[in-house]
TIFI-303272 format. One record per residue (C-alpha): x, y, z. Coordinates in steps of 0.02 Angstrom, whole numbers, always signed. Layout:
N
{px=X&py=Y&pz=Z};
...
This chain:
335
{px=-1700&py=+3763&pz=+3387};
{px=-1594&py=+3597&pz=+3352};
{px=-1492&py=+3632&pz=+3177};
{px=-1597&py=+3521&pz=+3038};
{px=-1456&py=+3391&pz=+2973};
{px=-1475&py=+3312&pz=+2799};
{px=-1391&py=+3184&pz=+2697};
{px=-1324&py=+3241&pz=+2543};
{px=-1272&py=+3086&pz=+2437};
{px=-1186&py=+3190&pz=+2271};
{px=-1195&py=+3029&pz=+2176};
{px=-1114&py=+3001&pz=+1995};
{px=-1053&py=+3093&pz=+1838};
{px=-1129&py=+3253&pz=+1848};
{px=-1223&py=+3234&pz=+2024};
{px=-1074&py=+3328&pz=+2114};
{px=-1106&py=+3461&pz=+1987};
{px=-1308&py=+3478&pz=+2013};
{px=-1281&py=+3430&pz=+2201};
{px=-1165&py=+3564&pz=+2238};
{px=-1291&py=+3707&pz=+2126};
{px=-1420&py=+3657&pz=+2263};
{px=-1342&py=+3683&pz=+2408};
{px=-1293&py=+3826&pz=+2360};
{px=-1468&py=+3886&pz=+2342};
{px=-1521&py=+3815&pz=+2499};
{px=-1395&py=+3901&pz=+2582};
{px=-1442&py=+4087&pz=+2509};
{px=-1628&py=+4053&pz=+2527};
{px=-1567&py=+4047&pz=+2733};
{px=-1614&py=+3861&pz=+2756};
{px=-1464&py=+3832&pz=+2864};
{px=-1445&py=+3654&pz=+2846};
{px=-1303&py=+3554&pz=+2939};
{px=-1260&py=+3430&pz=+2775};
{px=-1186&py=+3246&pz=+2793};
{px=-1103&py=+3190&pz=+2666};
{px=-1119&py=+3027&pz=+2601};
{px=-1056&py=+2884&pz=+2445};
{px=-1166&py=+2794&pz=+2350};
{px=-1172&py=+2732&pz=+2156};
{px=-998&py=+2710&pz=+2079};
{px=-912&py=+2820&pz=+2188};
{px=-930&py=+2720&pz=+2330};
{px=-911&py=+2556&pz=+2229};
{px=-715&py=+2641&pz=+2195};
{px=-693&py=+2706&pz=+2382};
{px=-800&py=+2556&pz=+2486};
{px=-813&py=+2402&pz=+2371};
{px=-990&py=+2411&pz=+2390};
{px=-1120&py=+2537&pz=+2282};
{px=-1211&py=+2556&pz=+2461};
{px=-1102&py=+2556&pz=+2608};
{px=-1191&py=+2537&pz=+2769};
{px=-1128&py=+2698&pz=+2843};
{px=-1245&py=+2786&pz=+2690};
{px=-1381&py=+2685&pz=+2749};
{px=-1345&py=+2725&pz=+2937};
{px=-1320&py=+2915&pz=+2914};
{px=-1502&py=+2911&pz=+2811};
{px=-1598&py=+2816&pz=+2953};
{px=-1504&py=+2948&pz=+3056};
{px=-1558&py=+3118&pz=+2985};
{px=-1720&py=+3020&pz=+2914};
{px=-1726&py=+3160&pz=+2771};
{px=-1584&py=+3161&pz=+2608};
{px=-1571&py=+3237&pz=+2447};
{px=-1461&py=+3141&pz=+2314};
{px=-1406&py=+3178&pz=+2135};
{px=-1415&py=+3019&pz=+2014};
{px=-1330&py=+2862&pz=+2047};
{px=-1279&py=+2742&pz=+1912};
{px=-1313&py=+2561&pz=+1935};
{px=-1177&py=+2437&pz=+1831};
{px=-1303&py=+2347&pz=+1702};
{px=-1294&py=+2171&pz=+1679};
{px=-1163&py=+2130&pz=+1797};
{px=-1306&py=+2059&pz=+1962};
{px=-1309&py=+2229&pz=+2054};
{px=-1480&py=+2277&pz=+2129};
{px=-1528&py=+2437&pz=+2096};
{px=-1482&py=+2559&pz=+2204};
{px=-1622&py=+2664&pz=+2203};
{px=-1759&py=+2508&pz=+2226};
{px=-1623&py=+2471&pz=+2376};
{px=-1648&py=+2623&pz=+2470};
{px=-1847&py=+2622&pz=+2442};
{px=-1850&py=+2439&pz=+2507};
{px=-1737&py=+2485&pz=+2647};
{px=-1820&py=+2646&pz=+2698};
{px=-1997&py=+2587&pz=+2652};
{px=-2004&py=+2748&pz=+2539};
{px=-2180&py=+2681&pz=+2478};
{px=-2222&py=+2852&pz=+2388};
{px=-2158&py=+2920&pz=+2236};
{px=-2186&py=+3081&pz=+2204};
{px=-2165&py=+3176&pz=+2038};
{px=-2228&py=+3349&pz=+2009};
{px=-2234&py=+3408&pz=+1835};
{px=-2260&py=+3604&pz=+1806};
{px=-2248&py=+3717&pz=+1636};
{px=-2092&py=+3833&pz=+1654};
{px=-2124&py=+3974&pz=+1510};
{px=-1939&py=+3967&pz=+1413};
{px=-1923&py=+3790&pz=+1410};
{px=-1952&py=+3759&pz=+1225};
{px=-2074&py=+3618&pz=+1278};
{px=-2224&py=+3560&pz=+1183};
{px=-2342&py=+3605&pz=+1280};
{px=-2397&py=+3753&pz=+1408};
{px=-2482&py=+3793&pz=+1583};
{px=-2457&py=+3583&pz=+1628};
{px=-2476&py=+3567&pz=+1818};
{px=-2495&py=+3353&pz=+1862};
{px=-2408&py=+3262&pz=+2006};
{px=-2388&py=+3067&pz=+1989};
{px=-2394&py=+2966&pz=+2140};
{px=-2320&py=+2793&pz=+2124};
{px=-2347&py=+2643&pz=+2217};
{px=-2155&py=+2603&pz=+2262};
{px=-2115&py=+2451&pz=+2335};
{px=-2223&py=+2324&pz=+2256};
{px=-2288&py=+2284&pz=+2102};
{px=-2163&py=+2200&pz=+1965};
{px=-2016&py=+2299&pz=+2034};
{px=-2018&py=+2210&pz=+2201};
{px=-1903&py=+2086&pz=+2139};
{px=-2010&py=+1927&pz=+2181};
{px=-1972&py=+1769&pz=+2099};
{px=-1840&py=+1826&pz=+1968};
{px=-1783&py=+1653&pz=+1879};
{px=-1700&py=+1641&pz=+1723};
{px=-1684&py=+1442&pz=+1643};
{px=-1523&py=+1347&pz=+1622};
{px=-1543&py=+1378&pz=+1460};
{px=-1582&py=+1529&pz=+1473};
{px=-1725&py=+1519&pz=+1334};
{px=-1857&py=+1569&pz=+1472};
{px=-1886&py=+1717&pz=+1634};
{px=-2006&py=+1740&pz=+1753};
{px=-2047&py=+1876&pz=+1884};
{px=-2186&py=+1909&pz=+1983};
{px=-2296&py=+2075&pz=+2014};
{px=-2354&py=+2055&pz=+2219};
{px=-2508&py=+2202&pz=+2265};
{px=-2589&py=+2182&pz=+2437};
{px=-2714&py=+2259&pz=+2501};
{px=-2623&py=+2380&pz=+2622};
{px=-2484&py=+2423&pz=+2516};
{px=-2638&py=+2498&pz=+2370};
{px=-2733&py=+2591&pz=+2489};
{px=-2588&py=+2677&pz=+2574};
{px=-2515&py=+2748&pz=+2406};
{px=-2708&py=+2804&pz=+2345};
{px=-2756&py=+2865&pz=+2512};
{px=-2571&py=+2973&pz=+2508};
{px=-2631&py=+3028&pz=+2329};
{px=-2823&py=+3101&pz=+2393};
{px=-2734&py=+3180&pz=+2551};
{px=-2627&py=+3277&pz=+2430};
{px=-2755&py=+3321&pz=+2322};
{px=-2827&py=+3374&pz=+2476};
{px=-2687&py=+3479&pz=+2549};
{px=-2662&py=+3539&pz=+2382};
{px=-2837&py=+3602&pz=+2328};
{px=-2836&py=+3496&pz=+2190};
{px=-2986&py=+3439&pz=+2128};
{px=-2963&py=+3252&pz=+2015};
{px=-2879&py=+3094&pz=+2051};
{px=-2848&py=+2980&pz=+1915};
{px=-2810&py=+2786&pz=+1966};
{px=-2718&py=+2708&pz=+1818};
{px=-2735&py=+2515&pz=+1790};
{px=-2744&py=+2388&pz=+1681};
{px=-2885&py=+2271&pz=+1777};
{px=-2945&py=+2214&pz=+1633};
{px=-2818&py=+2102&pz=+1564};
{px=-2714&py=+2105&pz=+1736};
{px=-2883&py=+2051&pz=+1833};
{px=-2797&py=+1986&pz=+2008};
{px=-2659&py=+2129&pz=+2051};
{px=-2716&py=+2278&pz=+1932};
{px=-2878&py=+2225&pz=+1997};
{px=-2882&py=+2230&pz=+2171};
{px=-2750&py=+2408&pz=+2164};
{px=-2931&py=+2462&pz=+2057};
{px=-3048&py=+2390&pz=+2189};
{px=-2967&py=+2477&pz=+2315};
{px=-2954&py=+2637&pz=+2228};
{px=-3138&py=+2657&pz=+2211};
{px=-3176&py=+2583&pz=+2406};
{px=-3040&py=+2734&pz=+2429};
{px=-3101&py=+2885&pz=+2318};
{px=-3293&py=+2871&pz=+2408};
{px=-3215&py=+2929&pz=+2569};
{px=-3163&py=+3069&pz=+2466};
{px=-3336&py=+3155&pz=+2383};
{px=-3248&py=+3310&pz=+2371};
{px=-3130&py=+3278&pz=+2272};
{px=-3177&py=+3175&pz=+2084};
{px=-3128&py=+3001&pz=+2067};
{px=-3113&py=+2949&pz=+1890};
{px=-3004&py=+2779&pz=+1841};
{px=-2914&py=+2748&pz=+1654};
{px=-2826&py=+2611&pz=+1586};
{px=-2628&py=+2648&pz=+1570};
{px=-2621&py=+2609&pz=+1380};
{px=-2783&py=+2752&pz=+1349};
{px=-2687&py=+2844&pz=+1486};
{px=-2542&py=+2852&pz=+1381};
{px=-2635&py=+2907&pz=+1226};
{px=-2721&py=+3055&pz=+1338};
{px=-2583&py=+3124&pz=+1406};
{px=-2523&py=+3177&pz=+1210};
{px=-2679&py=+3211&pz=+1154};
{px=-2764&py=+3308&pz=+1297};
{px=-2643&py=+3309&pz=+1453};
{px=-2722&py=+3471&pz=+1539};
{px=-2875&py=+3337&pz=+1597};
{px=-2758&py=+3257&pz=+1705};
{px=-2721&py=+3328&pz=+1886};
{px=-2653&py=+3199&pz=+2001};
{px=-2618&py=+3029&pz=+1953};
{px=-2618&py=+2865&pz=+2063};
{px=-2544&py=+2709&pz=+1998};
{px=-2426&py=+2551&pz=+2036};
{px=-2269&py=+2546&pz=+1988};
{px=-2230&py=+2488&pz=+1851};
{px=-2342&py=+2596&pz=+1768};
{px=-2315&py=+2742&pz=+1870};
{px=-2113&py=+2748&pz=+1807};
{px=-2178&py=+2745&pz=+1651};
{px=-2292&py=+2877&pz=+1647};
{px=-2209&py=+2989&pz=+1758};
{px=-2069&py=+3017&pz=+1626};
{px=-2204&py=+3026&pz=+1502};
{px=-2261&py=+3186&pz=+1601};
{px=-2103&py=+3237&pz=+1601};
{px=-2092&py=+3259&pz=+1422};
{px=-2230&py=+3346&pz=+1425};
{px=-2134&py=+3501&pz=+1494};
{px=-1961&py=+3474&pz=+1419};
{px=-1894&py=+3318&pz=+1490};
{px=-1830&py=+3231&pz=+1646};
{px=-1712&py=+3394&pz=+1676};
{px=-1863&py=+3477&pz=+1736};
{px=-1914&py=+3342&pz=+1846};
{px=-1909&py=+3316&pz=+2011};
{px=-1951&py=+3179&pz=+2116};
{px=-1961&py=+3129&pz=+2300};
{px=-1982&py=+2953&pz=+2393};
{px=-2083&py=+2968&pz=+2553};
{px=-2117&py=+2844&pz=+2710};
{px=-2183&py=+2848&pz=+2876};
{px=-2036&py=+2919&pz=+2937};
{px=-1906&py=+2946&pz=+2812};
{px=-1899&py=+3019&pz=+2636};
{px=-1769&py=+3051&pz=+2484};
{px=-1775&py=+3181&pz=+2374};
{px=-1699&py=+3161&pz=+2189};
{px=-1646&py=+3201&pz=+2039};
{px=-1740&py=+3083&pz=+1924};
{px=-1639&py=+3084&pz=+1760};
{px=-1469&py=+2997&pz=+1720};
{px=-1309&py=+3034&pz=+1789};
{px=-1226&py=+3102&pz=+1590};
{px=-1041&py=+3040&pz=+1643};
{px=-1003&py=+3134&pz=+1473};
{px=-1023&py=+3295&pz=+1513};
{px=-981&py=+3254&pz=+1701};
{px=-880&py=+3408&pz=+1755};
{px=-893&py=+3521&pz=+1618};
{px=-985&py=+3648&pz=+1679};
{px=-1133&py=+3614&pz=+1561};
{px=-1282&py=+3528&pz=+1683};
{px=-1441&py=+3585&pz=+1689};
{px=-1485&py=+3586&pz=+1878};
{px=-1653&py=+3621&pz=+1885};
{px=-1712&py=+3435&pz=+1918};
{px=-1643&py=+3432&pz=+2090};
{px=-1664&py=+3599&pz=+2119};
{px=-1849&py=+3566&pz=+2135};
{px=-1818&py=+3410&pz=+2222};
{px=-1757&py=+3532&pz=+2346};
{px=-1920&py=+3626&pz=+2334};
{px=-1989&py=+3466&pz=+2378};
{px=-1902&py=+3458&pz=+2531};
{px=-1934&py=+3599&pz=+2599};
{px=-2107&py=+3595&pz=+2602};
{px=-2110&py=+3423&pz=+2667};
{px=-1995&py=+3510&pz=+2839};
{px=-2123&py=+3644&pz=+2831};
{px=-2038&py=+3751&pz=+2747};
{px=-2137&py=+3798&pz=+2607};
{px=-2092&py=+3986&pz=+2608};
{px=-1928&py=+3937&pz=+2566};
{px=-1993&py=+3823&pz=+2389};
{px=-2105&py=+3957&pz=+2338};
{px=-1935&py=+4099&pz=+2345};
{px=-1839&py=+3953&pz=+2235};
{px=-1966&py=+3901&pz=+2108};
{px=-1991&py=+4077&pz=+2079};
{px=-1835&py=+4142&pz=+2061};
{px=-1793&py=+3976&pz=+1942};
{px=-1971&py=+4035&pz=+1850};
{px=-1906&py=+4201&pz=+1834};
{px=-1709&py=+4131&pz=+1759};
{px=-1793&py=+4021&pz=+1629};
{px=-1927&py=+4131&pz=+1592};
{px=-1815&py=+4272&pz=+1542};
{px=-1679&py=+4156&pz=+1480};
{px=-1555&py=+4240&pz=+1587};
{px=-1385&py=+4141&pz=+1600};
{px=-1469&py=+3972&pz=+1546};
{px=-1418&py=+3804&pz=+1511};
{px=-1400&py=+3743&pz=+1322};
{px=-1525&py=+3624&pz=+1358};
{px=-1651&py=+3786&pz=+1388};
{px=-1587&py=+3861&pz=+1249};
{px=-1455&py=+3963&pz=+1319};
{px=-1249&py=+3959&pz=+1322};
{px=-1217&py=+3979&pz=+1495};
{px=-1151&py=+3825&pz=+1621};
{px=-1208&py=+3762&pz=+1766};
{px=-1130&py=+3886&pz=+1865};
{px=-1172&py=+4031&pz=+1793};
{px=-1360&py=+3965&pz=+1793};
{px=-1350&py=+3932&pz=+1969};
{px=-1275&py=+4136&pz=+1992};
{px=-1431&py=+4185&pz=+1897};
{px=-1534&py=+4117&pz=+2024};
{px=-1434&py=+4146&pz=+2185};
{px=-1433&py=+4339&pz=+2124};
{px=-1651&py=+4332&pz=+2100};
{px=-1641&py=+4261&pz=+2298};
C-alpha cells in the first residue's frame, strides 16, 4: 500500500506550535503519514516574497489532501486573502465546521452537537466587482449565487446528514430582503431537501438564526448556508462550546481538501509553550475520516474527551496551567 503523503503548511505565530502537537498525534495513533512541508502566510512572505509561493500550491494539487495551522494575511496593505486564495484555487467549495460539547470546557452550554456547511466560493466573498471611488467617499462589491454552485453545497449538506444519521437540515437565508441571490440559494434548497423525505427540511432567516442559536441552540443539527453568513455563524457555534479553540474546520472539493485550524494565528504567545491545540487537532479528526480512516478520529477525539474532561495537563484557556506540550503528552499517553 502506497505511503499516504500530506501537506503540512505550519503557518504563522503559533501554527508551528499547534502544527507540530498534531503530528505528533497522528503519528502515535499509527497513521503513518509521509508529510511535505510547505510556506505560506508571513513566513513565506520573509523566505519567498510572496504569502503563496507556487511550489505550496504545486505540492497541494500534488498530495490533493493538507492540513495547515493559521495563516495571517497583512490588513490593509492589497493582499488577497490567503485562505479565499487557496479555496478559489482548489475549488474547496465546502466548508465544514463541526461543533461538539467537550465536558471541562467551562463553556456555556452542554451536549451541543451542529456542523455548519458553507457555501465557499461565492457569495460576497468571491471578490466580484470590488471598487472603491476616487474619493474614496463610496464602495461597492457584488454577492454572485448560481444555480450550480447552491445546489452542490446543500446537496453536500443532506448527504452528510445522510452519512451521518442526522436527522434536520436547516438552510439559512435572508430571501426576503436579499430576493435575487438569497433567493434563488432558498429556491434551490427546498427543490433540494424534497429529494431528501427522510431527512427534515426546515429554512430560517440568518438574523432569527442568530437569535436561536443563544436562545435554543440544541434545535439546530446541520446547517446550510452561503457564505457570508455561514462565517458568521459558524463562529457563532463556536462560542457556543468555548470558542474558536475548539473548532475545527475543513475545506472540501471534488478532488482536493484542506483541513484547518480556524482561529487566529496569537503571534503573542507564538512560542511560548501556552497554545491550546485542540482546534487542529480535530481538524485532523477531520481528515482522517475523510481518507477513511475514521477508526483513527474516534481513538483521538476520545482520548482529547477524556484530557479535557478530567482536566489532566490542560491549557489555561481550559482552565488548567499546563502548555501546549504537556497537553499534547496527556493525550499521546491516553493513545
Amino acid at each position: 500500500m502506497t505511503q499516504q503523503h500530506i501537506t503540512v503548511i505550519r503557518g504563522d505565530g503559533i501554527g508551528p506550535d499547534i502544527i507540530d502537537a498534531t503530528t505528533k498525534i497522528l503519528d502515535k495513533v499509527g497513521c503513518d503519514f509521509a508529510y511535505d512541508y510547505a510556506d505560506a502566510g508571513l513566513v513565506a512572505l520573509e523566505e519567498h516574497g510572496e504569502l503563496l509561493p507556487q511550489a505550496t500550491l504545486d505540492l497541494i494539487a500534488k498530495n490533493k489532501v493538507a492540513l495547515k495551522g493559521p495563516l495571517t494575511t497583512p490588513v490593509g496593505e492589497g493582499f488577497t486573502s490567503i485562505n479565499v486564495s487557496l479555496r478559489k484555487q482548489f475549488k474547496l467549495y465546502a466548508n465544514l465546521r463541526p461543533v461538539i460539547s467537550f465536558k471541562g470546557t467551562k463553556a456555556r452550554y452542554e451536549d451541543i452537537d451542529i456542523i455548519t456547511v458553507r457555501e465557499n466560493t461565492q457569495g460576497m466573498y468571491s471578490g466580484l466587482g470590488q471598487v472603491v471611488s476616487e474619493d474614496g467617499n463610496e464602495a461597492e462589491a457584488m454577492s454572485k449565487i448560481t444555480r450550480d454552485g447552491a445546489e452542490k453545497i446543500v446537496t453536500f449538506a443532506y448527504e452528510l446528514a445522510r452519512r451521518e444519521g442526522r436527522k434536520k437540515v436547516t438552510a439559512v437565508h435572508k430571501a426576503n430582503i436579499l430576493k435575487s441571490t438569497s433567493g434563488l440559494f432558498l429556491k434551490v434548497a427546498r427543490e433540494v431537501g424534497e429529494r431528501y423525505p427522510d431527512i427534515e427540511s426546515t429554512e430560517m432567516i440568518v438574523d432569527n438564526t442568530c437569535m436561536q442559536l443563544v436562545m435554543n441552540p440544541h434545535q439546530f443539527d446541520v446547517i446550510v448556508t452561503t457564505n457570508l453568513f455561514g462565517d458568521i455563524l459558524s463562529d457563532l457555534c463556536a462560542g457556543l462550546v468555548g470558542g474558536l479553540g475548539m473548532a475545527p474546520g475543513a475545506n472540501i472539493g471534488e478532488d482536493c481538501a484542506i483541513f484547518e485550524a480556524v482561529h487566529g494565528s496569537a503571534p503573542d504567545i507564538a512560542g511560548k509553550n501556552l497554545a491550546n491545540p485542540t482546534s487542529v487537532i480535530l481538524a485532523a479528526a477531520q481528515m482522517l475520516e475523510y481518507l477513511n480512516m475514521g477508526d483513527k478520529a474516534e481513538k483521538i477525539r476520545s482520548a482529547l474527551k477524556d484530557v479535557i474532561e478530567t482536566g489532566d495537563r490542560t491549557t489555561r484557556d481550559l482552565g488548567g496551567e499546563a502548555g501546549t506540550n504537556e497537553f499534547t503528552q496527556a493525550l499521546i499517553d491516553r493513545l
